[in-house]
C-alpha positions as CSV (number, residue, x, y, z in Angstrom):
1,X,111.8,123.5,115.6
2,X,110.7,125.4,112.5
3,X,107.2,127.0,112.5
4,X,106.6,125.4,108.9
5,X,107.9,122.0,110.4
6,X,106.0,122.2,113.1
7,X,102.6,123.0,111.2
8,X,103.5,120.2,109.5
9,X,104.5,118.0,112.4
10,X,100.9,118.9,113.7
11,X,99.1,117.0,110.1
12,X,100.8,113.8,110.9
13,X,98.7,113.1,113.9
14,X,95.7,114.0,111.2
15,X,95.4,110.4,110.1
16,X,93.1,110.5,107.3
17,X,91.2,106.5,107.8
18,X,89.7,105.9,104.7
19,X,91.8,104.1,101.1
20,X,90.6,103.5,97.8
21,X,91.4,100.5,96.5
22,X,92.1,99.7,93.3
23,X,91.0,96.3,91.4
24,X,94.3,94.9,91.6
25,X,95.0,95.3,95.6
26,X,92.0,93.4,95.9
27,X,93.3,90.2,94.5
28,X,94.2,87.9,97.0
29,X,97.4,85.6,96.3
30,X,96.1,81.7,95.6
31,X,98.6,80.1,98.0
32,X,97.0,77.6,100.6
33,X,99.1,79.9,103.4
34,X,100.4,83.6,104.0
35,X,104.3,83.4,104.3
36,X,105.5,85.7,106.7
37,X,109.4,86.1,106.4
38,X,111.4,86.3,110.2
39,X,114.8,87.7,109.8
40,X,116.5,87.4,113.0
41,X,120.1,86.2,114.1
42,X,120.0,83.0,115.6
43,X,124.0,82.1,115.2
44,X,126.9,84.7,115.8
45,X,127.4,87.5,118.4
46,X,123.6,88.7,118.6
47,X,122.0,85.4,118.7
48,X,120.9,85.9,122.2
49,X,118.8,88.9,121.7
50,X,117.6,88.0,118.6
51,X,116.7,84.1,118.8
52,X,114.2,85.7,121.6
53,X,112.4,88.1,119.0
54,X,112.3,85.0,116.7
55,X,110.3,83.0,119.0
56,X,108.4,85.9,119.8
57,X,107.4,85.6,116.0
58,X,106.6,82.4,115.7
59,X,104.5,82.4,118.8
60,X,102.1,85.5,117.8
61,X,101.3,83.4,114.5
62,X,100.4,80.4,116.2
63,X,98.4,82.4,118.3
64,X,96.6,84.4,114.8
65,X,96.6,80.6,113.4
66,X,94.5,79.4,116.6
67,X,92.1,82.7,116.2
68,X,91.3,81.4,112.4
69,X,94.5,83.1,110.7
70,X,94.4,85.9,108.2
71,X,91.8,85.9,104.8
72,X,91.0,82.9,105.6
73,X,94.6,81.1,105.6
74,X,96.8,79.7,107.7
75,X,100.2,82.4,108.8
76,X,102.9,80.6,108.2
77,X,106.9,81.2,109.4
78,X,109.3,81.6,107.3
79,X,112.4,82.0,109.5
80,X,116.2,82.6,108.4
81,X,119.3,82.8,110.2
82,X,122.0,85.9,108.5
83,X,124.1,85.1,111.3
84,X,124.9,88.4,112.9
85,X,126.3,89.2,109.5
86,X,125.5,92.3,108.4
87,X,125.7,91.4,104.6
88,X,124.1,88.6,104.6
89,X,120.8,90.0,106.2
90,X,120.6,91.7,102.8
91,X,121.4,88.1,100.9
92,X,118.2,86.3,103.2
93,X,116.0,89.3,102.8
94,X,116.1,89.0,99.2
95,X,115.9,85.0,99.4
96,X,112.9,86.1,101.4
97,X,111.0,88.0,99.2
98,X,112.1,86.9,95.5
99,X,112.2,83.1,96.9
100,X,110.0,82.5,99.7
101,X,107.7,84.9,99.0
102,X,106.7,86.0,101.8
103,X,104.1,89.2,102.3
104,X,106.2,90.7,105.3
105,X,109.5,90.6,107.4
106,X,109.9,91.0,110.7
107,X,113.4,91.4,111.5
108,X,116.9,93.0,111.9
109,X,118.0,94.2,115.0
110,X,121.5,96.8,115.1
111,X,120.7,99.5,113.1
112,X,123.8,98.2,110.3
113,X,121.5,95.3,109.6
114,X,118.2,97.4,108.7
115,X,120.4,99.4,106.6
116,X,121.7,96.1,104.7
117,X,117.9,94.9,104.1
118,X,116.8,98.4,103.4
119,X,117.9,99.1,99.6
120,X,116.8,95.0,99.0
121,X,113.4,95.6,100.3
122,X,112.8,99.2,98.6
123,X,114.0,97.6,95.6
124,X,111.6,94.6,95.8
125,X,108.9,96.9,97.1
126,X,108.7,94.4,100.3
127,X,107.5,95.3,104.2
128,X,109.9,95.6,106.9
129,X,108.9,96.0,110.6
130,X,111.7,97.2,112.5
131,X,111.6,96.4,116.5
132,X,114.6,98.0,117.8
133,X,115.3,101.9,119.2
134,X,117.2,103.1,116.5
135,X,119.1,106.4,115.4
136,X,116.7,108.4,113.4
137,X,117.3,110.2,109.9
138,X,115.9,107.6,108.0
139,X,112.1,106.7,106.6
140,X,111.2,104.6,103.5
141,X,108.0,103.7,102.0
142,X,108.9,100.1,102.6
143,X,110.2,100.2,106.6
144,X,107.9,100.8,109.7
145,X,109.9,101.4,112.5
146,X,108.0,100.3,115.4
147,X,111.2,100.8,117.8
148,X,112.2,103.7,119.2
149,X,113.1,106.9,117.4
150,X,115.4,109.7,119.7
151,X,112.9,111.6,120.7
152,X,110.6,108.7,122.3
153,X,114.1,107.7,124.3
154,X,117.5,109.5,124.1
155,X,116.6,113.3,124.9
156,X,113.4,112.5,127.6
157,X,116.4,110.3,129.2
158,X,118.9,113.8,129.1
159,X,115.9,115.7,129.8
160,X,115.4,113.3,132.8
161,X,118.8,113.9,134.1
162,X,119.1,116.9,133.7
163,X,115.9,117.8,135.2
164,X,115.5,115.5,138.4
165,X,119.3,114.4,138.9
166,X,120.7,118.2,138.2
167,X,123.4,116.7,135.6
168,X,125.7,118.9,134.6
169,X,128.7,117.5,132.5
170,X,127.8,114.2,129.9
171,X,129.4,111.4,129.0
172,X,127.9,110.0,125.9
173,X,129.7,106.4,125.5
174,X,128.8,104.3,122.9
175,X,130.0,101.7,120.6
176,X,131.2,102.5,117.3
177,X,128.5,101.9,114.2
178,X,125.8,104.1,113.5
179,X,123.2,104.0,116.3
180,X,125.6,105.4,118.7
181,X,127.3,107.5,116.9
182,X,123.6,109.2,115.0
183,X,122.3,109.4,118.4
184,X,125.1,110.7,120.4
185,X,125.5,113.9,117.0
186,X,121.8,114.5,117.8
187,X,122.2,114.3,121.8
188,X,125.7,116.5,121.6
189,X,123.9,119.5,119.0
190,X,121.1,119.1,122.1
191,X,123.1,119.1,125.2
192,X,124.6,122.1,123.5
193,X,121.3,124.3,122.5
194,X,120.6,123.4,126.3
195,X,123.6,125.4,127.0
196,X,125.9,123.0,128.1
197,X,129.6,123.7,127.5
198,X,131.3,122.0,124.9
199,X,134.4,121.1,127.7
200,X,131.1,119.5,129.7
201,X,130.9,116.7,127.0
202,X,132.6,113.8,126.8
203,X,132.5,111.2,123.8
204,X,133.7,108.2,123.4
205,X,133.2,105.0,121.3
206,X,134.5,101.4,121.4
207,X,134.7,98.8,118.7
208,X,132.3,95.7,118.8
209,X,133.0,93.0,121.6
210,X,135.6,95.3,123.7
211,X,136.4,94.3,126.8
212,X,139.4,96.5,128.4
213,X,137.4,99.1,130.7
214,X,139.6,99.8,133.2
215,X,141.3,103.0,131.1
216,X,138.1,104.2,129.9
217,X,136.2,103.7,133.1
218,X,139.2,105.9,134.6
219,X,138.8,108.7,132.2
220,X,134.5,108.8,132.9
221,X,136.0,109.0,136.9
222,X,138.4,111.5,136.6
223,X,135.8,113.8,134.1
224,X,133.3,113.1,136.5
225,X,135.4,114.7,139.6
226,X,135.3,118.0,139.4
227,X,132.6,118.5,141.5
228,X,129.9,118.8,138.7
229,X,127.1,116.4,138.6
230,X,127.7,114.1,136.2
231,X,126.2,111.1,133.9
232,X,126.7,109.0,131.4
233,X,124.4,108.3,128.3
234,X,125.0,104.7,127.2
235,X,124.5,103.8,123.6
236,X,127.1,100.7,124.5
237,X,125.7,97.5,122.9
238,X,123.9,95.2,124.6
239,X,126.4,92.9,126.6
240,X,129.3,95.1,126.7
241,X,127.4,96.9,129.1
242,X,128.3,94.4,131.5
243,X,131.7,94.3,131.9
244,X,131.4,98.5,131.9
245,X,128.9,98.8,134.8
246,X,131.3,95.9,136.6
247,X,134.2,98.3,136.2
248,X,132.5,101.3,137.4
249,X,131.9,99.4,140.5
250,X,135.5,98.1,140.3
251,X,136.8,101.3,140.3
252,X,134.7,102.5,143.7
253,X,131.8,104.7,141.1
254,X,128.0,103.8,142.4
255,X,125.0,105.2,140.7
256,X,124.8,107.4,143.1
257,X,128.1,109.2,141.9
258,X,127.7,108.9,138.2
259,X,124.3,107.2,137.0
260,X,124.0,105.5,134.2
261,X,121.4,105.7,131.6
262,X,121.5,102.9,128.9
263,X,119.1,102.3,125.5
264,X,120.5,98.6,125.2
265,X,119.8,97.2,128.6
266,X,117.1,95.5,129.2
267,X,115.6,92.1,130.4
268,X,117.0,89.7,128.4
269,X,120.7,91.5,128.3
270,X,120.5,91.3,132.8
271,X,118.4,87.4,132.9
272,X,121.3,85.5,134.6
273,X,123.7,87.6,135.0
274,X,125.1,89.3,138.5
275,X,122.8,92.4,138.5
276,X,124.2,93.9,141.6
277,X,127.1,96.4,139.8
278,X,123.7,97.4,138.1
279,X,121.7,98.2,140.6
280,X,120.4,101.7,140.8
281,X,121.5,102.5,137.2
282,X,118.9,103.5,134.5
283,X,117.4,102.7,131.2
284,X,115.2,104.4,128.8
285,X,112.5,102.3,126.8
286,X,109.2,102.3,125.9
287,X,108.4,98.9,127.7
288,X,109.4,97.0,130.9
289,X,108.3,93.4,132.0
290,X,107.0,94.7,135.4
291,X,104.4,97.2,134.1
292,X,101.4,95.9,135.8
293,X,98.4,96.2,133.7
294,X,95.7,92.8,132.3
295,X,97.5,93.4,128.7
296,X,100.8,93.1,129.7
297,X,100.2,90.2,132.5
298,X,98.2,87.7,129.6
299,X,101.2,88.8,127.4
300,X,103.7,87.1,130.1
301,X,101.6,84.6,130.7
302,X,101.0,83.6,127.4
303,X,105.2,84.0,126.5
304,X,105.6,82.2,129.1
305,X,103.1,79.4,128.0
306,X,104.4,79.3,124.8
307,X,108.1,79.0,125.6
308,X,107.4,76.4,128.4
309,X,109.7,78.2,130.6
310,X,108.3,80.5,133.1
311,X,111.8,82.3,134.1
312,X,112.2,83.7,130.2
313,X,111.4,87.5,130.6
314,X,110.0,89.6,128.3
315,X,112.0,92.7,126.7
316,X,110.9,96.4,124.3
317,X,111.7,94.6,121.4
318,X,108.9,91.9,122.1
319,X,106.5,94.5,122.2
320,X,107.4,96.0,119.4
321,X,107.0,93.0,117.5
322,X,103.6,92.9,119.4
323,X,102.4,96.2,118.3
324,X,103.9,95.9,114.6
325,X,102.6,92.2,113.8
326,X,99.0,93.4,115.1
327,X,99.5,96.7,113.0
328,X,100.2,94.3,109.8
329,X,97.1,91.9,110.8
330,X,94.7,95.2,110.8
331,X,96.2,96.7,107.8
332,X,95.5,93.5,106.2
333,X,92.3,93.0,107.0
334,X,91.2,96.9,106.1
335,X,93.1,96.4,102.5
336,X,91.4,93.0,101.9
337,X,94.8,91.6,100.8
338,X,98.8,91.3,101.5
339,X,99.8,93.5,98.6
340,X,102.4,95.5,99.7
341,X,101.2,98.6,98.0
342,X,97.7,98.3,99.5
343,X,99.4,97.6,103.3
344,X,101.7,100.5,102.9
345,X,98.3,102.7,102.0
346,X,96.2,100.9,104.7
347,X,98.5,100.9,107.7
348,X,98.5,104.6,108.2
349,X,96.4,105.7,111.3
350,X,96.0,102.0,112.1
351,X,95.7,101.8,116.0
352,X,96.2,98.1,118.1
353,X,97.0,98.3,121.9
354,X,100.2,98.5,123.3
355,X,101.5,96.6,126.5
356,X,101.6,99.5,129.0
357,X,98.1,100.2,128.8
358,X,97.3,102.0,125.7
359,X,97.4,102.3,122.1
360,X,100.1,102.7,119.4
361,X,99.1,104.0,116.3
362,X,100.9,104.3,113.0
363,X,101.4,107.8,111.8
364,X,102.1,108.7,107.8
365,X,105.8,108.7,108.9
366,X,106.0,105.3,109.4
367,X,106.7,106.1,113.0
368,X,104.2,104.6,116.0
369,X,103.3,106.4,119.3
370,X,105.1,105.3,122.2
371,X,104.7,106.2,126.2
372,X,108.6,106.7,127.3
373,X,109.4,105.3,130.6
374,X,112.3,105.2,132.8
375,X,113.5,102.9,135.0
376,X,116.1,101.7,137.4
377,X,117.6,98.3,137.4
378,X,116.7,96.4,140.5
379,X,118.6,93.2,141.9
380,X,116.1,90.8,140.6
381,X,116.9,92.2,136.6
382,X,113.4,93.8,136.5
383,X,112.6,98.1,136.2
384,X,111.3,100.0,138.7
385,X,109.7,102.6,136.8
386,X,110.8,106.3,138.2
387,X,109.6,108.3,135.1
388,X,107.1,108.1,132.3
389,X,105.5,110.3,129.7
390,X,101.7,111.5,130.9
391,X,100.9,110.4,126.9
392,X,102.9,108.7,124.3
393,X,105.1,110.5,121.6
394,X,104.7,110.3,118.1
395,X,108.2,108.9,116.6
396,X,110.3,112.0,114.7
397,X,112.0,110.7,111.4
398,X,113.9,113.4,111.0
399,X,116.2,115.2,114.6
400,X,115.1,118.9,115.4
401,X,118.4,119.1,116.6
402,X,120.5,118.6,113.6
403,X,121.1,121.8,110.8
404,X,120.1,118.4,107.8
405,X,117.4,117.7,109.6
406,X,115.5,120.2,111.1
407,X,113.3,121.2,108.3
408,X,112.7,117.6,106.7
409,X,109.3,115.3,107.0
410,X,108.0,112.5,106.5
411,X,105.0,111.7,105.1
412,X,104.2,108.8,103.4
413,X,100.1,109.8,102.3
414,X,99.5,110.8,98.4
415,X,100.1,113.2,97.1
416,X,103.1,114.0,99.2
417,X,104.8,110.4,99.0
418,X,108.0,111.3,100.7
419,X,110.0,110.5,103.5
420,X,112.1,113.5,103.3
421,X,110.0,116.4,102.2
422,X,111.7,119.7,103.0
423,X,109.3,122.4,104.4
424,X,111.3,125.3,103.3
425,X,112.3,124.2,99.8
426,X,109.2,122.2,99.1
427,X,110.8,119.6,97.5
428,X,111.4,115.9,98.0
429,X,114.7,115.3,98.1
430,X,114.8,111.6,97.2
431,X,117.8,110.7,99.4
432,X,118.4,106.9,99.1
433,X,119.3,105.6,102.3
C-alpha cells in the first residue's frame, strides 16, 4: 500500500459525528407511513437465498413497528419480486423510488444485480443497502455495502491457508460474472506479490447453473498432485457448490487432501441437503449461526419466532441486513428525517451492534467494520469457527492489490465527496460505475 493511501486509509476511521442540517433536511414527508422498498428475488434461480433476506426485512420492521416505528410512523414494506432478472432489478428499483416512494432499499444480492439498480438509484438520488460479500472497486454516494468487501473475506481466507494449512499451489474456481472474476484478479495480483509462481495458479470459471464436474474436478486432482499443498478458493455460486464438493468426494479428494474454502456457502445453501461431502471444508464470512453470544441467541430466537419454524437457520446476509437496517434507523433518527441527502450525511460514523458480539460502524467509504471468521462445515450444516480476526476490519473500496486501484479512496465527507479520489493525482476521477 502507498504511504499517501495509507495516511489516508488512517482518516477514514476518523469519523467526524457531528452534521449541520439545513432547513430543508428537516422537513419530514406528510405520509401517514415510511415506505421502505425490499428488492429481493422471490421467483427464478436465486429465490431460495433471497426470499430468506426478504423475510428477514419484513420481520425487523415489525419488530421497529412494535418499538413505536420511526418519527413517529408506522415502517411499512414495500416488497418486489425482479425475478432473478438482472434487468429487471433496475425496472423495480425505479418503480420503487419514482412510484412507491419509498425512503430506502434493501436489496439485490449477485453482484450483476447491484450493478443494474446502481446507475437507477444514483440517478434518482435513492439509498441502497447492499447485504452480500461482494467484489470491491466500486463506491457511490447512494450504495452502503454492508457485505463483505475482499479484504474482510477473500485474502484473510488465502492468508489463512497459506498460513496454518502451508498451501502452496491455488485453485481459484469460480463462476463466470463479476464477483468471481473481480475477486479471483485481486486474489491472483496477491497470491503473486506473495510469491507464488504463476504455474502454481490455477483459474477457472463455469457459466451459471453448470452441472458437469467430473472434468473439472479431474483437472483440480491432477494440479493438486504434485506433491504441493494445495487449495481451492471458491467464488462458485451458491448451489453449484454442491454438486462440486459431491464430485470431489466422488473422485476419492477429502478436505484433508485439497480443502476447500468458499464465500457462497453458508446456512441456508447446506439446510437440507446431504452435508457429509462437505464436511471438513471451509468458509470465509463475517457471521455464523453458531456464534454463541445473548445478541446473536435473541436474534435466532426471535427469527425463529417470527418465521414460526424453529429449523430455518440464520445466514451473513441476515446480519447484514441486521446491521444496515439499524444503521438506517440511527441515521434517521440523528438527521430528524428520511431525506436521502441528510441520511447519506448522517450515517457516517454511525455505530449499532453486530451479531458476533460487537459493533459495526459506518466509515466515510460507505464500507462497515466486520470481524472475519473462518469456519469449517460440520455434519449438522452449522460452522465451527477455526479462525477469527482479534478486531474487525474496516471494508476497502478500492484492492491494494490491483495497479487501478491501489492509490484510489473513498470518501464520501465534504469537501472531498468522492468515491474514487486518487491520492497521487488529487483528483476525483468521477468514474461512473
Amino acid at each position: 500500500m502507498s504511504i499517501a493511501k495509507q495516511a489516508v486509509k488512517k482518516s477514514l476511521l476518523a469519523l467526524s459525528t457531528c452534521a449541520a442540517l439545513s432547513a430543508s433536511a428537516l422537513t419530514i414527508a406528510a405520509d401517514d407511513t415510511i415506505k421502505v422498498g425490499v428488492l429481493h428475488s422471490l421467483s427464478g434461480t436465486m429465490a431460495i437465498s433471497e426470499t430468506t433476506l426478504k423475510e428477514t426485512m419484513e420481520m425487523l420492521i415489525a419488530e421497529q413497528n412494535k418499538n413505536g416505528g420511526l418519527l413517529g410512523k408506522q415502517l411499512e414494506a414495500v416488497v418486489v419480486d425482479p425475478a432473478s432478472n438482472w434487468p429487471l432489478f433496475a425496472e423495480k428499483a425505479r418503480e420503487l423510488i419514482e412510484k412507491e416512494k419509498v425512503d430506502a432499499i434493501f436489496g439485490a444480492w449477485t453482484s450483476v444485480s447491484r450493478k443494474s439498480v446502481l446507475p437507477v438509484v444514483e440517478e434518482l438520488n435513492g439509498i441502497l443497502f447492499y447485504p452480500v460479500q461482494y467484489e470491491g472497486e466500486e463506491s457511490s454516494k447512494n450504495v452502503f455495502y454492508t457485505g463483505a468487501a475482499p479484504n474482510q473475506q477473500a485474502i484473510p481466507a488465502v492468508d489463512y491457508l497459506m498460513n496454518e494449512l502451508e498451501v502452496k499451489r491455488w485453485v481459484l474456481a469460480g463462476t463466470d460474472y463479476v464477483y468471481p472474476r473481480t475477486t479471483n484478479k485481486i486474489l491472483e495480483s496477491y497470491l503473486k506479490m506473495k510469491g507464488v509462481a504463476a504455474e502454481d495458479i490455477m483459474v477457472n470459471y463455469t457459466p451459471f447453473g453448470h452441472s458437469d464436474w467430473q472434468s473439472i474436478v479431474a483437472d483440480v486432482k491432477k494440479f493438486g498432485s504434485t506433491g504441493k499443498k494445495t487449495a481451492v478458493v471458491s467464488t462458485i455460486n451458491g448451489d453449484a457448490n454442491v454438486p462440486f464438493y459431491k464430485e470431489l468426494g466422488n473422485q476419492g479428494i477429502s478436505s484433508e487432501d485439497i480443502p476447500v474454502v468458499a464465500f457462497s456457502v453458508g446456512e441456508e445453501e447446506l439446510s437440507g441437503i446431504d452435508t457429509k461431502p462437505l464436511v471438513g471444508h471451509l468458509a470465509a464470512w463475517n457471521y455464523f449461526m453458531s456464534v454463541d453470544n445473548a445478541a446473536n441467541d435473541a436474534f435466532i430466537s426471535a427469527w425463529h419466532e417470527y418465521i414460526g419454524n424453529d429449523k430455518r437457520v440464520t445466514n451473513d446476509p441476515m446480519e447484514a441486513h441486521y446491521i444496515g437496517f439499524n444503521m438506517w434507523i440511527e441515521a434517521v433518527k440523528k438527521a430528524g428525517t428520511t431525506d436521502s441527502t441528510a441520511v447519506q450525511e448522517a450515517i457516517i460514523g454511525v455505530s449499532v451492534p453486530n451479531l458476533t458480539g460487537g459493533y459495526a460502524t459506518m466509515a466515510p467509504n460507505h464500507h462497515i467494520t466486520k470481524p472475519v471468521l473462518i469456519g469449517e462445515i460440520q455434519d449438522d450444516g452449522q460452522f465451527e469457527v477455526v479462525w477469527a480476526t482479534s478486531g474487525t476490519v474496516l471494508g476497502d473500496a478500492w484492492s491494494d492489490f490491483l495497479p487501478g486501484s491501489k492509490d484510489l479512496i473513498s470518501d464520501w465527507r465534504a469537501p472531498l465527496s468522492c468515491g474514487n479520489y486518487n491520492v497521487k493525482t488529487g483528483k476525483c476521477s468521477g468514474q461512473n460505475f
